[in-house]
C-alpha positions as CSV (number, residue, x, y, z in Angstrom):
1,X,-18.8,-22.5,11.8
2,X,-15.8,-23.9,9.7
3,X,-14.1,-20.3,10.8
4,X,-14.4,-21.4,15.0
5,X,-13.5,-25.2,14.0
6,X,-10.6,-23.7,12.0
7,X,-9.5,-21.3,15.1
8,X,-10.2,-23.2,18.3
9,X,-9.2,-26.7,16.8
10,X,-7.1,-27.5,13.8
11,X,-4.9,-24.4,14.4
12,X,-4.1,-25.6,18.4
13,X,-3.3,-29.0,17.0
14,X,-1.6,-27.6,14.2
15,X,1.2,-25.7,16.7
16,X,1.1,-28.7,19.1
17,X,2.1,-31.0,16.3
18,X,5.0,-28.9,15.0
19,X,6.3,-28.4,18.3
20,X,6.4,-32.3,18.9
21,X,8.3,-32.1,15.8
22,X,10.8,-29.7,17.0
23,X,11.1,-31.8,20.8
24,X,11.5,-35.1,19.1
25,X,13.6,-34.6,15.8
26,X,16.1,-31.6,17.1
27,X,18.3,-32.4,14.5
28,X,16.1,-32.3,11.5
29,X,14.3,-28.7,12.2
30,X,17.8,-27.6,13.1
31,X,18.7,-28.2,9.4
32,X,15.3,-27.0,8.1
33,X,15.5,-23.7,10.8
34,X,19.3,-23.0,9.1
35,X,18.1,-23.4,5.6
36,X,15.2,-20.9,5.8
37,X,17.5,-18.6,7.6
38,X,20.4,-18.9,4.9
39,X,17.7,-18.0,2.5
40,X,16.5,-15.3,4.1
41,X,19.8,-13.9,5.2
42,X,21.5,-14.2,1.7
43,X,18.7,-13.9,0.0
44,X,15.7,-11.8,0.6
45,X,18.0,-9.6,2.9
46,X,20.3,-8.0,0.7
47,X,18.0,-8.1,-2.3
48,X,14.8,-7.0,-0.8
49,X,15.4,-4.8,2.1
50,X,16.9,-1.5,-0.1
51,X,14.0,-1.9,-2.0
52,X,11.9,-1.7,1.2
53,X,14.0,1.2,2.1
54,X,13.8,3.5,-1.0
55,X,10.3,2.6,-2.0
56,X,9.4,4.0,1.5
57,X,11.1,7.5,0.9
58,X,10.0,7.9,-2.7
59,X,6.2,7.8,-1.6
60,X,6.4,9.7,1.4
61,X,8.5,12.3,-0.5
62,X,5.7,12.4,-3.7
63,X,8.4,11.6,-6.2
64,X,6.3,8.8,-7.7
65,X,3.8,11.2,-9.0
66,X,6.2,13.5,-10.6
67,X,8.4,10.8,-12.2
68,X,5.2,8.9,-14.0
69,X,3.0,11.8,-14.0
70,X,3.9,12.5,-17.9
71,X,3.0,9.0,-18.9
72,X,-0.5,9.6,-17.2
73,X,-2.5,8.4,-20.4
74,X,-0.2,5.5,-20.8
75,X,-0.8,3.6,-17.4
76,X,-4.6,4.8,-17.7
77,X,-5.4,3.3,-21.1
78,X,-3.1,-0.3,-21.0
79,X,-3.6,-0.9,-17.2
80,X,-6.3,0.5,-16.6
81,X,-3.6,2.7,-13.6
82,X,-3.0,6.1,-12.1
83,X,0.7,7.2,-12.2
84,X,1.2,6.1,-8.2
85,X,-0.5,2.2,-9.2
86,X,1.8,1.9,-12.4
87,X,4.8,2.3,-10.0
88,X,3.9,-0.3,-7.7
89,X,3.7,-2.2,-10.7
90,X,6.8,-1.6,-12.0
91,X,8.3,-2.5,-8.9
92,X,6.9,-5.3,-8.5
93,X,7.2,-7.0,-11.6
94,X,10.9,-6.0,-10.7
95,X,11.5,-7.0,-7.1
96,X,9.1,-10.3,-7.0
97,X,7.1,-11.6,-3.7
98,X,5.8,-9.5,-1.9
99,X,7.1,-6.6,-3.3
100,X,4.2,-5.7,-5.1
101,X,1.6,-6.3,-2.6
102,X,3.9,-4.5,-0.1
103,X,3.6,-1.4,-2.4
104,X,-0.2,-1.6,-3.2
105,X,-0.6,-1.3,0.6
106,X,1.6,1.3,1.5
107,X,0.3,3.8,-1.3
108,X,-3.5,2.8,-0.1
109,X,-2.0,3.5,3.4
110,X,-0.2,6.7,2.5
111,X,-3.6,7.8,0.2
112,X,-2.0,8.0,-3.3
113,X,-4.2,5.7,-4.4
114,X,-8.0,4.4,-3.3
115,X,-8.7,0.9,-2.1
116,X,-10.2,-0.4,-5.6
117,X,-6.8,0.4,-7.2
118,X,-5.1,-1.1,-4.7
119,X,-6.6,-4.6,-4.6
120,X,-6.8,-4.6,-8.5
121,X,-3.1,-4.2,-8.4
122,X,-3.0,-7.3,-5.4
123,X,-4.2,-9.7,-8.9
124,X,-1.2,-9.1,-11.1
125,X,1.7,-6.6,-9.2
126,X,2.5,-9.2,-7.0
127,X,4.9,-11.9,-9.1
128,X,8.5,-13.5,-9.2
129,X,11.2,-11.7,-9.7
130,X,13.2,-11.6,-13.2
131,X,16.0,-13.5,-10.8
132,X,14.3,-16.1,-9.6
133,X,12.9,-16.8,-13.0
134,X,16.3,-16.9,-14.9
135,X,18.8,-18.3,-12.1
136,X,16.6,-20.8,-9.7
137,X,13.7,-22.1,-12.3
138,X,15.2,-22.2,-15.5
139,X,18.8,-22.9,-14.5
140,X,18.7,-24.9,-11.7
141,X,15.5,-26.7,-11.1
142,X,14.6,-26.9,-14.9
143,X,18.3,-27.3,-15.9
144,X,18.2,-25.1,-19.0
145,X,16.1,-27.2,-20.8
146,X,13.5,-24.0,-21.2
147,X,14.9,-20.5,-21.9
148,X,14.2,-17.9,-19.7
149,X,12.5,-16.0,-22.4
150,X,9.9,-18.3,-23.3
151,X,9.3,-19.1,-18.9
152,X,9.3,-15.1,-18.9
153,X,6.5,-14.8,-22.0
154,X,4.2,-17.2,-20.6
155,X,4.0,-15.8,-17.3
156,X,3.3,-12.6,-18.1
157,X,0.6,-13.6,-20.7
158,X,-0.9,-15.6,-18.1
159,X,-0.4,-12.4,-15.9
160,X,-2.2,-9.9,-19.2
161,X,-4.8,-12.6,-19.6
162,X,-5.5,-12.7,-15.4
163,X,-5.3,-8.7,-15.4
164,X,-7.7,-8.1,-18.4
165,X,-9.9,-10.7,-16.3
166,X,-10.1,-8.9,-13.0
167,X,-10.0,-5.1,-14.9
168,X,-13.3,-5.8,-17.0
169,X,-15.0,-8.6,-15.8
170,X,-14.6,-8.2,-12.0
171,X,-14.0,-4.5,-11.7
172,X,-16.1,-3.2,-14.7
173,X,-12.8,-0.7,-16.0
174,X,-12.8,1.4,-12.9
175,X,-9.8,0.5,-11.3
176,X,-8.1,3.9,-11.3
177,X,-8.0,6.2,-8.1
178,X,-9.6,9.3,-9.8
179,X,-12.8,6.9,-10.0
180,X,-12.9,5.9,-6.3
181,X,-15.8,7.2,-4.5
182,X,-15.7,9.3,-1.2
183,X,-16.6,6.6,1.0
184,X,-13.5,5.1,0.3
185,X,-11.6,7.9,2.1
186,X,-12.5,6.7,5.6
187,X,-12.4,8.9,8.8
188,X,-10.0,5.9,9.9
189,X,-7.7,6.3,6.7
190,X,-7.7,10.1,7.3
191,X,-6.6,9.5,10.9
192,X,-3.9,7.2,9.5
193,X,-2.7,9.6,7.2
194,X,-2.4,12.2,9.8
195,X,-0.7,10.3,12.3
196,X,2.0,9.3,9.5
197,X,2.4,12.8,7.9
198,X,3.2,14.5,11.7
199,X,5.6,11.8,12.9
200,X,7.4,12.0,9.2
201,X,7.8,15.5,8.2
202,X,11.0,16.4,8.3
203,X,13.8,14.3,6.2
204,X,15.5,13.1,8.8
205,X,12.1,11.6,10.2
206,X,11.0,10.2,6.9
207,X,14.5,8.1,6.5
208,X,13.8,7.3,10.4
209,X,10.6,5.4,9.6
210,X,11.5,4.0,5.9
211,X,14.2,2.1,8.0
212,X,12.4,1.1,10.8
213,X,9.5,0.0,8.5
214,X,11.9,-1.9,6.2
215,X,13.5,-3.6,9.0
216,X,10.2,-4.4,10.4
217,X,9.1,-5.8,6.9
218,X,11.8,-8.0,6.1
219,X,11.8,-9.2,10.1
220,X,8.4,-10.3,9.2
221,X,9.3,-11.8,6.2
222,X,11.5,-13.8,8.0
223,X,9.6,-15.3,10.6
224,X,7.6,-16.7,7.8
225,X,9.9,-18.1,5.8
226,X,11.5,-20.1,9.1
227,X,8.2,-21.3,10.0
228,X,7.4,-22.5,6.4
229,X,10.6,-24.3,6.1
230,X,10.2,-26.1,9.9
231,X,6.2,-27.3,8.2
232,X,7.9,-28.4,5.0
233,X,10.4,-30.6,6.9
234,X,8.0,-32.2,9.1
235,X,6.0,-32.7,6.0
236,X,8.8,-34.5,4.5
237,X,9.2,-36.6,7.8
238,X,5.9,-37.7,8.0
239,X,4.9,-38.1,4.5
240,X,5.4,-42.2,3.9
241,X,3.1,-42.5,0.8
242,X,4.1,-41.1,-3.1
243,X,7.6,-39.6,-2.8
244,X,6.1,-37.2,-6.4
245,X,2.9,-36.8,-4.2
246,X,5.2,-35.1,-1.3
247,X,6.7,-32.9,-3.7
248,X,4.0,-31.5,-5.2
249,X,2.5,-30.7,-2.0
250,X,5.9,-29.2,-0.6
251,X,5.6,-27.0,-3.6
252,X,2.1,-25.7,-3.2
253,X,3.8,-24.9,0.8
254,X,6.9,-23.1,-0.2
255,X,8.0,-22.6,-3.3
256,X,11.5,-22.9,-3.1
257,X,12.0,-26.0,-1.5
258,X,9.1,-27.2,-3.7
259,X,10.6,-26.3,-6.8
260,X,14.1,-28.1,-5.6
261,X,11.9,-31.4,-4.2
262,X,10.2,-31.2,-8.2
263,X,13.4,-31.3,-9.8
264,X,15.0,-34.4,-7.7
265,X,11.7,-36.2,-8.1
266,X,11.3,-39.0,-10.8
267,X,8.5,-36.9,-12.6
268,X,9.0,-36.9,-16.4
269,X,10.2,-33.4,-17.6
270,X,7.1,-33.3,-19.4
271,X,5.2,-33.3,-15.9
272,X,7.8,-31.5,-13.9
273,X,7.9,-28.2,-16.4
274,X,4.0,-27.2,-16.7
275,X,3.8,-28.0,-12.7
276,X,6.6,-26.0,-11.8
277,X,6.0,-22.8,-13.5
278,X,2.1,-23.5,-12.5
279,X,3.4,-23.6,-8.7
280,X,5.7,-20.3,-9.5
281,X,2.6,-18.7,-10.7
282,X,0.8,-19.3,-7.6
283,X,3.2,-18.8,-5.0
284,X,2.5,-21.3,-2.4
285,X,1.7,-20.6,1.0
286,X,4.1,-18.8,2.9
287,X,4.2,-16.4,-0.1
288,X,0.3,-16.4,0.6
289,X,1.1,-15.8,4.3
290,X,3.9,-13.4,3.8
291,X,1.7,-11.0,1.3
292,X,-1.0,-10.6,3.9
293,X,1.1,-10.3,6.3
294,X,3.0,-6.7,4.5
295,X,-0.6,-6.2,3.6
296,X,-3.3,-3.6,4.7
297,X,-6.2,-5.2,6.8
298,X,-8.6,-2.9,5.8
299,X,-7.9,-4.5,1.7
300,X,-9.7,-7.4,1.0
301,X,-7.4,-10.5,0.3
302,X,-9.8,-12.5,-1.9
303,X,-9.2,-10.3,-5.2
304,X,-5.5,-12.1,-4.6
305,X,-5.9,-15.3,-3.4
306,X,-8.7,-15.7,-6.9
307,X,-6.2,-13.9,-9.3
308,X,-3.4,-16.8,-7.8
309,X,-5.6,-19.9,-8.5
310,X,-6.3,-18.6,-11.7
311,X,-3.3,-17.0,-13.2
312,X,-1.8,-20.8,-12.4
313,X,-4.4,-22.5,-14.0
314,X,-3.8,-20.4,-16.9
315,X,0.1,-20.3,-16.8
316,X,-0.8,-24.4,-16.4
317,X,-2.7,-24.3,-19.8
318,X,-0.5,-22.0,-21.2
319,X,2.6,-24.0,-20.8
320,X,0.7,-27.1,-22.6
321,X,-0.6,-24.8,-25.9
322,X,3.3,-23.5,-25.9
323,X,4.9,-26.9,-25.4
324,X,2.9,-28.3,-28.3
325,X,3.3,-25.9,-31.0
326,X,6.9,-25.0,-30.3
């Protein structure tokens, strides 16, 4: 019921009101359209798009397999990972949103890896880049006031506590692909696999479609983050109630422009550090909306949206403990 409501209703009105927007304040989503497109284009562009590009020939070429093969034990015993899920890890811990999601789906797509791997890697794999850690949070919207290395630590021990969570407590320690059952490998999957292996086999074809899917990838991306960035400024034009209220809800929307609205607001530093790396944890929505967008249908998206709420709770928590003792 709250499903129909949701669809025939709220989402109708949703697009009607944001068009208003757009017809009656040209001006205003002009500037919003110009910033979302600036970030994309000098941004996620030229930082995300190679990625996109080589990650797409190194698993249709099997390289993944032979490079973390020999650390097989390694990724099995402390992540509870086969070779193929500790690189999308890797990369993902590397590349930030939604590189790691991006990567779960595409080795569950290309069948290195079975669909319990793949959504226990969609509850930690899919974090902020080192980048945005160091040069956005801690320099500009926290000012230097926090080092990088102690905003670094306590995400990724809210990350390892969120992991450890989901490994044993929600997936019982089998997480790996070698403990996937057969029923996993649908006849749908199989067809998949077959349809990608015959329009990819020769090099020239496999760089063909890593492009094209790269491109098609960070198009997507793109869309989203324009869209976000039109709802955050109508937000911002409507909102005539608690100027701190409007920020934390811009932040909880898109993180960047949350993060900025946090910094300018009149929130004591003692409010605006735990609430900013809480929102960094989680994402906000169009990083919600982005990740299931580079994301395989046939993957449930609750393991992530739970592992989000929770690993900013405990980055939340975290940040208070820390705070006090140091």
């Amino acid at each position: 019921m709250n499903r129909i409501i949701i669809k025939k209703i709220l989402t109708p009105a949703g697009i009607l009101f944001l068009l208003l927007f757009l017809l009656t304040y040209p001006q205003e989503s002009l500037s919003a359209a110009q910033d979302g497109m600036k970030l994309w284009l000098n941004t996620l562009l030229p930082t995300l798009l190679p990625f996109l590009i080589l990650t797409g020939l190194l698993i249709r070429t099997d390289c993944i397999e032979k490079a973390l093969s020999p650390f097989r034990n390694f990724w099995r015993i402390l992540f509870g990972l086969s070779p193929s899920g500790a690189y999308a890890f890797l990369l993902g811990m590397l590349c930030g949103y939604p590189m790691g999601a991006k990567l779960a789906s595409d080795l569950y797509s290309c069948g290195k890896i079975s669909k319990r791997e793949a959504e226990y890697l969609l509850t930690f794999a899919n974090q902020p880049s080192p980048a945005f850690l160091t040069t956005y949070l801690a320099q500009i919207c926290l000012g230097q006031k926090i080092s990088a290395g102690e905003i670094w630590g306590i995400l990724l021990l809210a990350d390892a506590a969120c992991m450890l969570f989901f490994r044993f407590l929600i997936f019982h320690g089998h997480t790996r692909s070698g403990n996937s059952s057969p029923s996993e490998t649908s006849s749908g999957r199989q067809i998949t696999l077959k349809k990608e292996t015959s329009t990819a086999s020769s090099p020239g074809s496999i760089i063909d479609v890593s492009i094209m899917n790269g491109f098609e990838t960070i198009t997507r991306l793109g869309g989203y983050i324009l869209l976000f960035s039109l709802i955050s400024a109508c937000i911002r034009h409507c909102w005539k109630w608690s100027a701190d209220l409007c920020s934390l809800i811009l932040g909880t929307m898109e993180l960047t422009t949350g993060l900025h609205q946090i910094a300018l607001s009149d929130l004591p530093f003692e409010i605006q550090y735990p609430v900013s790396m809480a929102l960094t944890a989680f994402g906000g929505c169009c990083i919600m909306a982005q990740t299931r967008s580079v994301t395989d249908k046939r993957l449930s998206f609750l393991p992530f949206l739970s592992a989000k709420c929770l690993n900013s709770l405990l980055t939340f928590l975290f940040v208070l403990v820390f705070s006090k003792l140091i």
